[in-house]
Biotite code that builds the C-alpha atoms (Angstrom):
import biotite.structure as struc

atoms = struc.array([
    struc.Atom([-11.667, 174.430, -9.509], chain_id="A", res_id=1, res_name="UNK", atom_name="CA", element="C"),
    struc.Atom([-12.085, 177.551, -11.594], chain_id="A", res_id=2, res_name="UNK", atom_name="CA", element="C"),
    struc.Atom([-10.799, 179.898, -8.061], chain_id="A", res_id=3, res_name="UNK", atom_name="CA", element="C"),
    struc.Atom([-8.167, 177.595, -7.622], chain_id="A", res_id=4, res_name="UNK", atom_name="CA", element="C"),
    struc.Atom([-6.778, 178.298, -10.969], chain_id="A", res_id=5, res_name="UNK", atom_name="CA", element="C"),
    struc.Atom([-7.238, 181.594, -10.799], chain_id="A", res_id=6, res_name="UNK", atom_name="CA", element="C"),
    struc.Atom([-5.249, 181.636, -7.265], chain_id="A", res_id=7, res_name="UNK", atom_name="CA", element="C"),
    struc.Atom([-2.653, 179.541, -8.748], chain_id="A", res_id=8, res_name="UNK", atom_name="CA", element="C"),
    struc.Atom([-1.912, 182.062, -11.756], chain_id="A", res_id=9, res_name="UNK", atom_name="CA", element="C"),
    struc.Atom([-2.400, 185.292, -9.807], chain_id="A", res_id=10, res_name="UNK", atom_name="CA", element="C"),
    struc.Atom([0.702, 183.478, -6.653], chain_id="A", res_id=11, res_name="UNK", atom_name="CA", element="C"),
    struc.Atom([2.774, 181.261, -9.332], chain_id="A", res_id=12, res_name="UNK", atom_name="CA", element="C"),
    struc.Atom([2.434, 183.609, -12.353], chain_id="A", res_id=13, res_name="UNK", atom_name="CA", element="C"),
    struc.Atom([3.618, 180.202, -14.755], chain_id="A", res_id=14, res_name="UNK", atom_name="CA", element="C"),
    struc.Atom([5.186, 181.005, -18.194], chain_id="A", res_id=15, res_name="UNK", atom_name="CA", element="C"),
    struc.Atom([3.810, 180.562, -21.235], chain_id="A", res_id=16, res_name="UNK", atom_name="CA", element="C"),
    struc.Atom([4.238, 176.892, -22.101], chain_id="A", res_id=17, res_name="UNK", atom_name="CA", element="C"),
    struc.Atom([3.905, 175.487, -18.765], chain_id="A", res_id=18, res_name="UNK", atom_name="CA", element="C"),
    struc.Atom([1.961, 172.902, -17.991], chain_id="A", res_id=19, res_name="UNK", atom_name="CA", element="C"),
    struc.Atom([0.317, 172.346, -14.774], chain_id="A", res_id=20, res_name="UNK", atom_name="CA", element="C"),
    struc.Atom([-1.665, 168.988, -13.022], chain_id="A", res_id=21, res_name="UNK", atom_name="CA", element="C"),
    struc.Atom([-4.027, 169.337, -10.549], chain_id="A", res_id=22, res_name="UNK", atom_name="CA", element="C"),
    struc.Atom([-5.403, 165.451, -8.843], chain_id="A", res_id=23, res_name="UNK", atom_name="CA", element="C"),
    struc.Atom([-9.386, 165.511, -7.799], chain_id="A", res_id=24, res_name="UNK", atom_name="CA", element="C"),
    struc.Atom([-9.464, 162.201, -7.217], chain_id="A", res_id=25, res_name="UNK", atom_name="CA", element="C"),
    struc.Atom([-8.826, 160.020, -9.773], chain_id="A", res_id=26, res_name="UNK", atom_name="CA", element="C"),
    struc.Atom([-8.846, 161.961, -12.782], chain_id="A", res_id=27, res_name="UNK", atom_name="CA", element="C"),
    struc.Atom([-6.011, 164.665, -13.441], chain_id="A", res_id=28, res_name="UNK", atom_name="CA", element="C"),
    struc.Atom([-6.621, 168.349, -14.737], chain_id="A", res_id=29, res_name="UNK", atom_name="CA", element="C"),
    struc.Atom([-3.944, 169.250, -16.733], chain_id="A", res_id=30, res_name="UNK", atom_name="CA", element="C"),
    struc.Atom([-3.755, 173.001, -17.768], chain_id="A", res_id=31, res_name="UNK", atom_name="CA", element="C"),
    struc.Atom([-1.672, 173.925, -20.299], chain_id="A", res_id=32, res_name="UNK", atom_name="CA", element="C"),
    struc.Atom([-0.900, 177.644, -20.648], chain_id="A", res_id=33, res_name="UNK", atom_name="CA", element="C"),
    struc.Atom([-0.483, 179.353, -24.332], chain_id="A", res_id=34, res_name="UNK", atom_name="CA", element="C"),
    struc.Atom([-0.746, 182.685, -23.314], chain_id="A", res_id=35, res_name="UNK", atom_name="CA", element="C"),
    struc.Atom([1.185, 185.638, -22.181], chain_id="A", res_id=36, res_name="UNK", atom_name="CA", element="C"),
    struc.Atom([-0.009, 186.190, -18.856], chain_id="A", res_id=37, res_name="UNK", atom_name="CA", element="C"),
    struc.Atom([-2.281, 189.095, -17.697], chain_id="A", res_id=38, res_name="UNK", atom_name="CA", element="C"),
    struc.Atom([-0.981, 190.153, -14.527], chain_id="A", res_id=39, res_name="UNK", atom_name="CA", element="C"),
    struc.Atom([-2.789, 193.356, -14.167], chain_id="A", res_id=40, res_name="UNK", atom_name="CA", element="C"),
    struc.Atom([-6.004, 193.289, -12.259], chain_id="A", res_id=41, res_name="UNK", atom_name="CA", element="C"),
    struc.Atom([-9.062, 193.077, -15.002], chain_id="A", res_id=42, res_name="UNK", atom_name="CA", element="C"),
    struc.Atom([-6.365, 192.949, -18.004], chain_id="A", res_id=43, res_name="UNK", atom_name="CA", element="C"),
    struc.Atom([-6.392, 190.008, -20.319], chain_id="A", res_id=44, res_name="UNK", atom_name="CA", element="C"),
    struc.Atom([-3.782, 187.452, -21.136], chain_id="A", res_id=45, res_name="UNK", atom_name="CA", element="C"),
    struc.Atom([-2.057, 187.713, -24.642], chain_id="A", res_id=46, res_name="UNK", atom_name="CA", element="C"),
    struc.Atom([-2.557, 185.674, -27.139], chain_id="A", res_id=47, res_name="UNK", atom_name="CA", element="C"),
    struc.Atom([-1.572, 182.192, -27.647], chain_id="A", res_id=48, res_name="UNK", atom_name="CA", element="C"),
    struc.Atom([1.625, 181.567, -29.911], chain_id="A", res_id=49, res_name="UNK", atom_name="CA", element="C"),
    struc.Atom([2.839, 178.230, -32.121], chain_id="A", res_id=50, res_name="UNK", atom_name="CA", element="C"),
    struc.Atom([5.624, 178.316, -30.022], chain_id="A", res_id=51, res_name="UNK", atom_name="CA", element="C"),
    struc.Atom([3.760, 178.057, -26.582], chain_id="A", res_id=52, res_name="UNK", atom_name="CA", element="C"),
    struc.Atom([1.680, 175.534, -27.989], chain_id="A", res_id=53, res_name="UNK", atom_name="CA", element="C"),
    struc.Atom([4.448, 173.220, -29.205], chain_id="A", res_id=54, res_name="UNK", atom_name="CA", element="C"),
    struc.Atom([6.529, 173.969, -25.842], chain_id="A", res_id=55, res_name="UNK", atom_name="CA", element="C"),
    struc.Atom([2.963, 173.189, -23.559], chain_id="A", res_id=56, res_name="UNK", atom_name="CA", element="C"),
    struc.Atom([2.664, 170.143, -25.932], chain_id="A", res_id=57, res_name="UNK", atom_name="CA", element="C"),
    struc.Atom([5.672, 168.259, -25.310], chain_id="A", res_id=58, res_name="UNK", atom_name="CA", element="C"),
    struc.Atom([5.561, 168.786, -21.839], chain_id="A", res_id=59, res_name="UNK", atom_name="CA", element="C"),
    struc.Atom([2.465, 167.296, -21.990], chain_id="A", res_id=60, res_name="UNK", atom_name="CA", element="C"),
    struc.Atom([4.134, 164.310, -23.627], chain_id="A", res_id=61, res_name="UNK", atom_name="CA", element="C"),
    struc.Atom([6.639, 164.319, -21.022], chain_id="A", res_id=62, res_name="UNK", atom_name="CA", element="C"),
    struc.Atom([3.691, 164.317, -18.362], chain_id="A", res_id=63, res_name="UNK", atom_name="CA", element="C"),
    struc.Atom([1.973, 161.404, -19.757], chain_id="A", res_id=64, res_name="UNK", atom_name="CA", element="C"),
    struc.Atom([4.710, 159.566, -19.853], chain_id="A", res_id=65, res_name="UNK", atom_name="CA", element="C"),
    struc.Atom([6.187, 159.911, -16.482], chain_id="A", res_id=66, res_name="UNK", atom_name="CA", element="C"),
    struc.Atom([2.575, 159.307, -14.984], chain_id="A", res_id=67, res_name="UNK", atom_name="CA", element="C"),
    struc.Atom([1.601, 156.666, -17.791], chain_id="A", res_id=68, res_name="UNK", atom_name="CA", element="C"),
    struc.Atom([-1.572, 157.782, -18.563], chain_id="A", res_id=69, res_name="UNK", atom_name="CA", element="C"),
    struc.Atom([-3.596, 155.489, -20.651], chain_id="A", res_id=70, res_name="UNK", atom_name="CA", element="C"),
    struc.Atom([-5.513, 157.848, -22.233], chain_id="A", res_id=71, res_name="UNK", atom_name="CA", element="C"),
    struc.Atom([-6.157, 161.965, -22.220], chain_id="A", res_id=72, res_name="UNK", atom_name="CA", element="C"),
    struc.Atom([-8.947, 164.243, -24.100], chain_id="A", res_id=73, res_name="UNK", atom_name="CA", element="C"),
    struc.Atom([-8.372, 167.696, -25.083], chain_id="A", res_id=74, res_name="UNK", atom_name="CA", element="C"),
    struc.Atom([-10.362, 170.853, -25.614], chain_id="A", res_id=75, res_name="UNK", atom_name="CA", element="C"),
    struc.Atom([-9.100, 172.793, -28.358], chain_id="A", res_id=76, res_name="UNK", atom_name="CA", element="C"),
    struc.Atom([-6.146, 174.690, -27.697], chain_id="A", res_id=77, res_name="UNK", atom_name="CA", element="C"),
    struc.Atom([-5.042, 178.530, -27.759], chain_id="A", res_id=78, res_name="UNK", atom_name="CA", element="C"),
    struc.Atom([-8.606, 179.013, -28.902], chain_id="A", res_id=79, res_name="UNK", atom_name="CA", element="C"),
    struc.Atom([-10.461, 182.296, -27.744], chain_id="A", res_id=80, res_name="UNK", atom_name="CA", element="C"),
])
């Protein structure tokens, strides 16, 4: 999952405040990008803003409801 994320940012090169859903089977992976992106080989991505994170949230929102999730858990976001 990990190189297929990696793939997907280093082809698609999403903004900041994107939101992306990925379907193994009957759970979805939902990756929700904060960050500048690094597009350098080896450099780093910025760092998260309040803006990205509101923006990634409500598309989120938007996601579950179109797809009517019943329920969703979280890591802790723009967190380094």
């Amino acid at each position: 999952m990990y190189k297929d994320f990696r793939h997907f940012c280093q082809t698609k090169h999403p903004s900041p405040a994107a939101v992306d859903m990925d379907e193994p089977g009957w759970r979805h992976i939902v990756n929700l990008f904060t960050q500048e992106a690094a597009y350098a080989h080896g450099s780093k991505p910025g760092d998260a803003s309040l803006s990205n994170v509101n923006h990634a949230l409500h598309a989120l929102r938007a996601l579950i409801e179109k797809e009517q999730m019943p329920s969703i858990a979280l890591p802790r976001l723009a967190c380094a």
